[in-house]
C-alpha angles and dihedrals in degrees: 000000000000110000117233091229093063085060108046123137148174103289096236142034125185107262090194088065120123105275111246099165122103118249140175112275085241133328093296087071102044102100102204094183080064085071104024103044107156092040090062089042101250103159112255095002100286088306082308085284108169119225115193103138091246127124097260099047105020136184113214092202081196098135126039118256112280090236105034092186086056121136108276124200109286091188123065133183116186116209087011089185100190100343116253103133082055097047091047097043090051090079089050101045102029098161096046131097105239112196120193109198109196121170087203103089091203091048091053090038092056088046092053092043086051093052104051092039080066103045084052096051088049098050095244099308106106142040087021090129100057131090148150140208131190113245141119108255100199092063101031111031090113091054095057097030132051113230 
């Protein structure tokens, strides 16, 4: 499991800065089995690769989803941390897609590690259906959600 320490960061960071993530052009490119693998049935959970849209894990957005009419995300937490609310809220809501938005890429890089970390030690069976990406989400909500 990845340790929180090893993930700590400054507490803020100015949301009204310029955007330099990358993000969908707008929600036909976000490619939601990308983050969510094993819930779209892609075998070993895509080799276990994280996808959080940080520098160190990135996400190019470059081509449209394979399946635009594909299940999005139906739960939204806005500036997840480091995702309790979504890891508790996966055993009440199993069939639906959690997304955890976070503007701190270390923060979004410990929930997806954590994540995955959890889909590995259950074989596959929990937490399939939570993920996190780093954005901000005052600038960039309509690139990732239709209205």
């Amino acid at each position: 499991m990845p340790k929180k320490n090893k993930h700590r960061m400054r507490a803020h960071i100015n949301p009204f800065n310029e955007v330099t993530i990358a993000v969908p052009k707008n929600p036909e490119y976000a490619q939601w089995q990308l983050h969510y693998p094993s819930f779209f049935g892609i075998p070993n959970n895509n080799d276990d690769r994280i996808v959080v849209n940080t520098g160190k894990f990135q996400i190019p957005y470059e081509t449209k989803a394979s399946n635009p009419k594909q299940l999005a995300p139906t739960i939204l937490d806005i500036g997840c941390g480091y995702g309790g609310l979504m890891f508790a809220l996966t055993k009440h809501y199993p069939d639906n897609l959690i997304l955890g938005q976070e503007i701190r890429d270390k923060i979004a890089n410990f929930v997806a590690k954590k994540s995955n970390t959890l889909r590995i030690n259950s074989g596959y069976t929990e937490c399939l259906n939570v993920a996190a990406v780093r954005t901000n989400t005052m600038k960039t909500l309509h690139s990732y959600f239709a209205k």
